[in-house]
Backbone as CSV, one residue per row, in Angstrom:
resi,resn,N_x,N_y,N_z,CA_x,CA_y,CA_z,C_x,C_y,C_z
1,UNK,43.178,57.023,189.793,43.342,58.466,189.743,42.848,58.999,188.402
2,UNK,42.360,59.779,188.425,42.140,60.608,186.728,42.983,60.864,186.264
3,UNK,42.936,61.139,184.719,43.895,60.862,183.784,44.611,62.235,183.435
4,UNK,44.332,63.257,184.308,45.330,64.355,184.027,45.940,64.806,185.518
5,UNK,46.065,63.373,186.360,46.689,63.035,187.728,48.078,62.688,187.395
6,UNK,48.165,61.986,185.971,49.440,61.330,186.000,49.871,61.421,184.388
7,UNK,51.102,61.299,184.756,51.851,61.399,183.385,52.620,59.625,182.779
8,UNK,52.520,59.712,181.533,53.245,58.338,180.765,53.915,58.314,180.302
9,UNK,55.391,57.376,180.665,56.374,57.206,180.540,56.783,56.356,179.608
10,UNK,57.035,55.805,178.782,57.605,55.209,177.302,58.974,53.965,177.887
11,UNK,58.292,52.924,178.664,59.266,52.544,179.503,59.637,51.069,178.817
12,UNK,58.586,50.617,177.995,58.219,49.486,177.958,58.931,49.280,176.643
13,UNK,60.012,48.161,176.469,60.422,47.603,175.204,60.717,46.246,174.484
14,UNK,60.123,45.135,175.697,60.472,44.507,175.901,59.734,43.696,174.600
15,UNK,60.927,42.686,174.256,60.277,42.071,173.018,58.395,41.017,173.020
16,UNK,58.262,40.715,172.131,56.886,39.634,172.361,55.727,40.524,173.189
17,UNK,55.961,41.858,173.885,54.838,42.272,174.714,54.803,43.573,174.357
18,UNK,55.124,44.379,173.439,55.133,45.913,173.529,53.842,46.027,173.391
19,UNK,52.650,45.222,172.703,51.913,45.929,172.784,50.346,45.694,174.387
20,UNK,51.169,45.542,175.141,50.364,45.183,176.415,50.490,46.810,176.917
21,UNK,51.478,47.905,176.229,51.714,49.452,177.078,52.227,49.274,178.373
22,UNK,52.973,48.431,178.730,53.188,48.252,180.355,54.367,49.729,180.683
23,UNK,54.039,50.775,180.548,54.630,51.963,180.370,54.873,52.445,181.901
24,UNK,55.469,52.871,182.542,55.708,53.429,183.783,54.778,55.071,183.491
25,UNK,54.023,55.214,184.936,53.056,56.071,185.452,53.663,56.759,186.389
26,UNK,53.631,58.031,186.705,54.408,59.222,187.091,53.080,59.804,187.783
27,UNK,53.703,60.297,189.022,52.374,61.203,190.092,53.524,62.280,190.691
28,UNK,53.541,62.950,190.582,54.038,64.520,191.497,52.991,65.033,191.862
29,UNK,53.518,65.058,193.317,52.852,66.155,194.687,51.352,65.700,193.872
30,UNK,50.740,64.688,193.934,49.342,64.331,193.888,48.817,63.871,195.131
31,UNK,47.985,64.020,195.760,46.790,63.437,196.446,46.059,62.459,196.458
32,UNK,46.001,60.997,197.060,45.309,59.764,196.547,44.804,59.569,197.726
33,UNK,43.003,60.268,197.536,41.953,59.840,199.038,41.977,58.440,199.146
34,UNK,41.356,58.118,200.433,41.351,57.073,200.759,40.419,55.441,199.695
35,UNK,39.544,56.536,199.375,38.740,55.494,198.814,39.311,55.551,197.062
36,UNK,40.437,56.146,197.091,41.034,55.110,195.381,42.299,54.505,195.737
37,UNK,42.348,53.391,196.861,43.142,53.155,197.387,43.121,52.398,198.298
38,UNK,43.513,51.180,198.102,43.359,49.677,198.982,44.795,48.962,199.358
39,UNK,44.382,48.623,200.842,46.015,47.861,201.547,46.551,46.869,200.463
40,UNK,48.152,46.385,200.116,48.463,45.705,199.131,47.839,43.807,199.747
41,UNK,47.728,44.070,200.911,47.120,42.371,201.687,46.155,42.182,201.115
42,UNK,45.036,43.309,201.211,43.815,42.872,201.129,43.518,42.869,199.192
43,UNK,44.790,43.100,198.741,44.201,42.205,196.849,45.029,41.185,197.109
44,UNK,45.586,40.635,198.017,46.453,39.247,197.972,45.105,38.389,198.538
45,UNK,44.767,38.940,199.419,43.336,38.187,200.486,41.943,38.328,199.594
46,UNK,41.810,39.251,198.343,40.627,39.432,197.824,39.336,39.493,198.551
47,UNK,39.936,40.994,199.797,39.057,41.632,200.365,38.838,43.043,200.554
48,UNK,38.355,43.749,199.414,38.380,44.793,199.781,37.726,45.490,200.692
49,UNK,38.016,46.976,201.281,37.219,47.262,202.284,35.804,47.839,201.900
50,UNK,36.182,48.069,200.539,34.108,48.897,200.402,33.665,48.180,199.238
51,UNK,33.561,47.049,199.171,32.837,46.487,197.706,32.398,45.219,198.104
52,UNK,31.706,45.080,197.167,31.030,43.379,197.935,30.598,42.701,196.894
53,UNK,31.558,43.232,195.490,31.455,42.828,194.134,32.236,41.711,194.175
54,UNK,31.892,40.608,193.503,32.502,39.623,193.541,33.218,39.171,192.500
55,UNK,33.582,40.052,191.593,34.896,40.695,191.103,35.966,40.825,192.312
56,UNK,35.729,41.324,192.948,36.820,42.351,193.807,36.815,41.287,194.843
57,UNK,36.332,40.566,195.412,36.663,39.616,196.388,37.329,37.921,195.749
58,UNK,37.902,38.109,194.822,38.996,37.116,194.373,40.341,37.339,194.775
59,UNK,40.824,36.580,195.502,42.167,36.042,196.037,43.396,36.746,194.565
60,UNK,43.965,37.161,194.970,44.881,37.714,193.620,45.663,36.148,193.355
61,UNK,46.335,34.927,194.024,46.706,33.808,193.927,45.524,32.978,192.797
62,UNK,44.581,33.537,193.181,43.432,32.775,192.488,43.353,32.827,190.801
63,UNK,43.520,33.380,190.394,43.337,34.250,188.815,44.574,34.709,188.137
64,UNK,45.913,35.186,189.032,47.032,35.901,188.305,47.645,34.526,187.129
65,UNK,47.711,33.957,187.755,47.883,32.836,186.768,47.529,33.104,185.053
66,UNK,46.203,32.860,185.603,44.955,33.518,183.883,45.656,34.270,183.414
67,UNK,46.000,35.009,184.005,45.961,37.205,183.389,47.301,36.771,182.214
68,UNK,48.403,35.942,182.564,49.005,35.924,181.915,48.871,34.414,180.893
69,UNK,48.380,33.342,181.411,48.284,32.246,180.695,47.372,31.976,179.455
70,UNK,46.072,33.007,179.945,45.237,33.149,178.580,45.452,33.480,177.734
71,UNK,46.489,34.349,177.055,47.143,35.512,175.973,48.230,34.066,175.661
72,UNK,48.877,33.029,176.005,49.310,32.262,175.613,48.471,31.067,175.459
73,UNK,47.322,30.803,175.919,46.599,29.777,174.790,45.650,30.029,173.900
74,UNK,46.018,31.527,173.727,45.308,32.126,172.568,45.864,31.975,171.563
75,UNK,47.494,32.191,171.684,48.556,32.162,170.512,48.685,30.952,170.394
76,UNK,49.021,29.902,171.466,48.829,28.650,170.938,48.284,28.114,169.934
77,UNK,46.964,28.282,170.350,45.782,28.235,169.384,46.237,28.742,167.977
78,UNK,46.336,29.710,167.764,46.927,30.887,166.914,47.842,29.701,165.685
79,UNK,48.985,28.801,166.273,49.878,28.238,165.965,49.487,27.214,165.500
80,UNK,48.656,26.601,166.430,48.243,25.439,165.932,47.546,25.559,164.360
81,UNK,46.247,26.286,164.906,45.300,26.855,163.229,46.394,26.789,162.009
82,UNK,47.575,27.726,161.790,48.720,27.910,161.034,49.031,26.378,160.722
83,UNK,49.764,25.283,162.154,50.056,24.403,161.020,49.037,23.128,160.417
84,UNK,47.999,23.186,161.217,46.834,22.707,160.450,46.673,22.955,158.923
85,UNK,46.925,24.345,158.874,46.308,24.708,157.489,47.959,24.035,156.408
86,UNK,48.853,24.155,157.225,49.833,23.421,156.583,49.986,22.287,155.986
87,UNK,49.351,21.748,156.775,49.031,20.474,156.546,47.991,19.699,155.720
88,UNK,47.553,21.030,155.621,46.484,20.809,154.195,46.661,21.608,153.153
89,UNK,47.650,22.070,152.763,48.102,22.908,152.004,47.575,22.447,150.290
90,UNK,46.868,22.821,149.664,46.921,22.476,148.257,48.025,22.362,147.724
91,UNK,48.100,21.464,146.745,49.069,21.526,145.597,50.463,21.223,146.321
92,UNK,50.786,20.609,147.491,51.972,20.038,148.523,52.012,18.900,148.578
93,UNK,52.781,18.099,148.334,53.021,16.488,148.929,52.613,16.346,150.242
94,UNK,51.629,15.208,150.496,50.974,14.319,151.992,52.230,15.011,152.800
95,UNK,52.012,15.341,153.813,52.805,15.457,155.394,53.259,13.711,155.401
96,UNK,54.295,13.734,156.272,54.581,13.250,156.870,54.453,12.233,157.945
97,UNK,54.752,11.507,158.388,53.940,10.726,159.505,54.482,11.569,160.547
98,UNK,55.905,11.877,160.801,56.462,12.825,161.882,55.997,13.983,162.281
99,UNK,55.688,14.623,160.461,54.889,15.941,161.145,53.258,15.749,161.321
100,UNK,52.840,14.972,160.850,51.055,14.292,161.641,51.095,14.247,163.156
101,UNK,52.231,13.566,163.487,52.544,12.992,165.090,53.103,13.993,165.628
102,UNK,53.480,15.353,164.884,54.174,16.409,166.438,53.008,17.513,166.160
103,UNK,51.995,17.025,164.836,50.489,17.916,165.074,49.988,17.641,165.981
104,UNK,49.463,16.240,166.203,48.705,15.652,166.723,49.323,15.710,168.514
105,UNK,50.367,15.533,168.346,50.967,15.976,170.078,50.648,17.244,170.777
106,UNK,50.835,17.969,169.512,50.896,19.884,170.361,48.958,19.810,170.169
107,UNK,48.637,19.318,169.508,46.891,19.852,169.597,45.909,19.030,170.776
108,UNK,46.929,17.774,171.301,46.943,17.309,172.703,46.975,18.116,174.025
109,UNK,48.218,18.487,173.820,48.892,19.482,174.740,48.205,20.459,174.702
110,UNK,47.900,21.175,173.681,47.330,22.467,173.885,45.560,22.454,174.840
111,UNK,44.996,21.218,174.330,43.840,20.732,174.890,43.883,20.555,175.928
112,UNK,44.873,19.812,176.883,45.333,19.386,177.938,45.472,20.868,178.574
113,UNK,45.955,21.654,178.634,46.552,23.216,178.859,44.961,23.516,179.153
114,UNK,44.105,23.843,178.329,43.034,24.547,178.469,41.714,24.087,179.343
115,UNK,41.753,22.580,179.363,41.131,21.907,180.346,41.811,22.382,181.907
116,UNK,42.772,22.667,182.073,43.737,22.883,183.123,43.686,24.456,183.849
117,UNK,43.640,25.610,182.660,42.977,26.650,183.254,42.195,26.919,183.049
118,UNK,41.182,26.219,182.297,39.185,26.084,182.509,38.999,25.634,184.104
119,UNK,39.652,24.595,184.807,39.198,24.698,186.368,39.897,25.491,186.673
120,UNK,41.243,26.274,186.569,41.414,27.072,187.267,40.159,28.597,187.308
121,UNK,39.822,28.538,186.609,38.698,29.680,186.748,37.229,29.363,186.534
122,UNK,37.320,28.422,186.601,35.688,27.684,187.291,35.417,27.577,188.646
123,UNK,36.840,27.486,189.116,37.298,27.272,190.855,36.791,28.456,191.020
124,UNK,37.698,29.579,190.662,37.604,30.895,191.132,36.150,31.342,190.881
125,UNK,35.575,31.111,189.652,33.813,31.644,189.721,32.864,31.414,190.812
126,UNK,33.647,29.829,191.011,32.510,29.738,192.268,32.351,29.868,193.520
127,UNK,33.925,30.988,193.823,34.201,31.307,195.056,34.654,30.313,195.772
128,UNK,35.650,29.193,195.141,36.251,28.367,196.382,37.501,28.890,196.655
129,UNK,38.221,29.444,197.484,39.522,29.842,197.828,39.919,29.418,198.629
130,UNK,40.104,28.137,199.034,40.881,27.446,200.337,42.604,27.788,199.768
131,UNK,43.416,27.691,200.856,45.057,27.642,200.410,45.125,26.546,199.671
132,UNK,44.353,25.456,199.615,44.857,23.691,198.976,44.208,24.307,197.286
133,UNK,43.014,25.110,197.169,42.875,24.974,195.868,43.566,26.399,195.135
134,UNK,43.990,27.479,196.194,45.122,28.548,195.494,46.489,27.955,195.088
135,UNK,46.739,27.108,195.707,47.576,26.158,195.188,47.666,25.711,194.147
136,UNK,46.841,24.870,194.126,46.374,24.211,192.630,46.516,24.603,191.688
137,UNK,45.738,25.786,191.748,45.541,26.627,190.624,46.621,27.813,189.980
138,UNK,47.528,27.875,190.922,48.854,28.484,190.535,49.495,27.170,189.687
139,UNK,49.874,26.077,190.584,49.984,24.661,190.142,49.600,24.657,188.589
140,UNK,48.338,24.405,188.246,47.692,24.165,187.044,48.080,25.320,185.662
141,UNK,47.862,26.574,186.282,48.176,27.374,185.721,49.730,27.523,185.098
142,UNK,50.675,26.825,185.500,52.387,26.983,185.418,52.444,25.800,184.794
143,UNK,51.668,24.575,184.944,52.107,23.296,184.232,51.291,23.721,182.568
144,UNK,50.318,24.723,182.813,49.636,24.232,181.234,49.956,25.476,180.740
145,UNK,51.046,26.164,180.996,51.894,26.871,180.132,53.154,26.261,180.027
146,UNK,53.610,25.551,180.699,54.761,24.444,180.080,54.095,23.872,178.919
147,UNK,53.306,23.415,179.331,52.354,22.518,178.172,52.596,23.406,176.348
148,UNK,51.897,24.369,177.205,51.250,25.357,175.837,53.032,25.890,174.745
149,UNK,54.282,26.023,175.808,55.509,26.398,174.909,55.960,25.267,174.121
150,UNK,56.075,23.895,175.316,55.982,22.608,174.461,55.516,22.631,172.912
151,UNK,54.250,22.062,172.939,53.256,22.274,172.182,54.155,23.520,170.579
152,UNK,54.301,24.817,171.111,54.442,25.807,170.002,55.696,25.402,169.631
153,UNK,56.422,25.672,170.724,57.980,24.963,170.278,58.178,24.050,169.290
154,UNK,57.127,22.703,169.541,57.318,21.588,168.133,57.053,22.024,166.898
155,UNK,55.851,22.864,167.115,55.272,23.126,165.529,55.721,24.320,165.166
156,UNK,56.959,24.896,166.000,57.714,26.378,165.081,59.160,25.954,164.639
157,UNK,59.752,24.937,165.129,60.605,23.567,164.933,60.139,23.420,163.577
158,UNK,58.960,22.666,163.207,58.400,22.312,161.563,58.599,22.526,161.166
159,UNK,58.807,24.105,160.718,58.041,25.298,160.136,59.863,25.397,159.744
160,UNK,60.774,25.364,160.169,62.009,25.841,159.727,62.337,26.587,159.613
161,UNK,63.110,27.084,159.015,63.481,28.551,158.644,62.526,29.546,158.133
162,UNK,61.702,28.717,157.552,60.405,29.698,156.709,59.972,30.235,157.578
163,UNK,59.580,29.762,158.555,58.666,30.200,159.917,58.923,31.202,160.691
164,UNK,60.920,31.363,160.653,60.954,33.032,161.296,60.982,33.914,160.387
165,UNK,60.188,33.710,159.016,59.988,35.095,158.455,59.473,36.110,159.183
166,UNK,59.766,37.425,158.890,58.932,38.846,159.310,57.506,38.613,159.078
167,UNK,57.241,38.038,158.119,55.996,38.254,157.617,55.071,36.798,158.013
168,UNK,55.809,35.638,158.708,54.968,34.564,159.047,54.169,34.760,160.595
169,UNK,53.012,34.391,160.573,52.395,34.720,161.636,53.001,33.700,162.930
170,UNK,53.261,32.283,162.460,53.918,32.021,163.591,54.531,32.279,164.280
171,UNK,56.407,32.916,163.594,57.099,33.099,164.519,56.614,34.295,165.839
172,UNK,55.619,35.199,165.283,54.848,36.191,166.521,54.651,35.569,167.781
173,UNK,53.391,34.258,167.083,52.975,33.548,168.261,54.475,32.556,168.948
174,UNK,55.162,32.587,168.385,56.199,32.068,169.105,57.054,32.906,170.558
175,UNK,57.163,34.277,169.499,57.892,35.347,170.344,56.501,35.399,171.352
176,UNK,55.614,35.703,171.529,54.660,35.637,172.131,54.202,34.591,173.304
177,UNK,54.642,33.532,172.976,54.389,32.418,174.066,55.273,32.925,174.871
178,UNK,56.868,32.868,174.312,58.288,33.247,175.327,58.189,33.952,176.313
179,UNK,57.675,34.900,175.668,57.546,36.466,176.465,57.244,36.653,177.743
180,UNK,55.566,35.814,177.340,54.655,36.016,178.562,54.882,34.836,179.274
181,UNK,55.643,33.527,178.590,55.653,32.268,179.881,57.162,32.734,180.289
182,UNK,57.836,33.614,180.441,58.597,33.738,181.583,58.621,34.858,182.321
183,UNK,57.290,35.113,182.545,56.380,35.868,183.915,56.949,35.238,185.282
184,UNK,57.117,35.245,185.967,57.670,35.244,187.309,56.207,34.434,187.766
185,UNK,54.990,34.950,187.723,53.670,34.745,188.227,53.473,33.160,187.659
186,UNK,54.180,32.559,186.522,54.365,31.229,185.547,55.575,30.380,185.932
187,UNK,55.843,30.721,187.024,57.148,29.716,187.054,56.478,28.062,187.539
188,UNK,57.401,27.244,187.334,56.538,26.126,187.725,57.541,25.974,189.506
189,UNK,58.337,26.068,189.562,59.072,25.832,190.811,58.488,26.028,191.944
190,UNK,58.353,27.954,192.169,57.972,28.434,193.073,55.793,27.871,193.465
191,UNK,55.456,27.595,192.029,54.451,27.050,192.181,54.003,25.372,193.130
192,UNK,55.428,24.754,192.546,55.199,23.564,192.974,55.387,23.248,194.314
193,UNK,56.480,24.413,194.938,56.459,24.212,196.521,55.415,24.808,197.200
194,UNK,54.960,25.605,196.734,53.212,26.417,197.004,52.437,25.178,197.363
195,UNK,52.369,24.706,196.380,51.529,23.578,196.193,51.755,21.667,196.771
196,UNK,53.066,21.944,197.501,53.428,20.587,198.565,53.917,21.715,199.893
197,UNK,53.377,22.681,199.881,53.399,23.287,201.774,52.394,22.386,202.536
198,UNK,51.309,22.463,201.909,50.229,21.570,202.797,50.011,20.354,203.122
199,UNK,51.211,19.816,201.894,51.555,18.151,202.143,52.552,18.048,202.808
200,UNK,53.459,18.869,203.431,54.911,18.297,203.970,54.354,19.213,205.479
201,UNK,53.550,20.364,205.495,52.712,20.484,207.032,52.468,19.629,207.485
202,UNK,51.852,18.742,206.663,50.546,17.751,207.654,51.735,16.285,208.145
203,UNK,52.892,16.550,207.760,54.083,15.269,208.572,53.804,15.266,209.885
């Protein structure tokens, strides 16, 4: 709709995400023709009725995953960089062997995570959408954000008390992982029975 269709609502406060604007949108006695306006099936089916952009013909199962998992292996990332540089800190006594080994774990994990939704959206580029690989890829997508809190969790653990300063960039990316991995769209549960329907069918 155009932007003097609707009014913005100040709805959004939720910690780790204010700045995504997820603000509630307001329409009185407005008018919405047909063509700005698609059945809620056909973005679950990633078919719309007038486009043949292949943008618009992705399975919403296919990608929702991403929308929220990428913004957490960004911060990951984010975390990791931080205690890297920790770990090379001038003028500090050698690390640790413990904290080498819960670097070296989360920069595993985090690798592991990104290999994981790199096929999930390699799948989707190349237009495969069977139910066995929407599966998957919800699947993949929910395990390598377990992965990715893992991972931050150890190395904001390190960091101690210093780390929830106001002013340390970690604890952000911390509040930040939280936030967005307990999206409903990230659960691993509802994913994992998604993803054994087609194995306990075929009994």
């Amino acid at each position: 709709m155009p932007r003097d269709s609707y009014g913005i609502v100040d709805t959004w406060f939720s910690l780790g995400v204010r700045a995504t604007g997820s603000h509630s949108l307001t329409l009185d006695d407005v008018f919405v023709p047909v063509h700005c306006s698609f059945p809620w099936d056909e973005l679950f089916r990633g078919r719309p009725a007038d486009s043949d952009e292949p943008c618009h013909l992705v399975p919403l199962f296919a990608v929702n995953g991403l929308t929220f998992g990428a913004p957490v292996l960004g911060a990951a990332r984010g975390a990791l960089a931080i205690a890297a540089a920790g770990l090379r800190a001038p003028g500090e006594p050698p690390p640790s062997e413990s904290a080498r080994v819960d670097y070296a774990r989360s920069a595993g994990e985090i690798e592991a995570a990104t290999l994981l939704m790199r096929r999930v959206a390699e799948t989707a580029d190349q237009g495969r959408f069977t139910d066995e690989l929407l599966a998957r890829g919800s699947r993949d997508s929910a395990l390598a954000v377990d992965l990715l809190v893992g991972a931050v969790d150890r190395l904001f653990s390190r960091m101690g008390t210093r780390g929830q300063a106001e002013t340390q960039p970690l604890q952000r990316f911390w509040r930040d992982v939280h936030s967005a991995s307990s999206h409903g769209v990230l659960r691993f549960e509802p994913a994992a029975m998604r993803f054994t329907d087609s194995l306990l069918s075929a009994v």
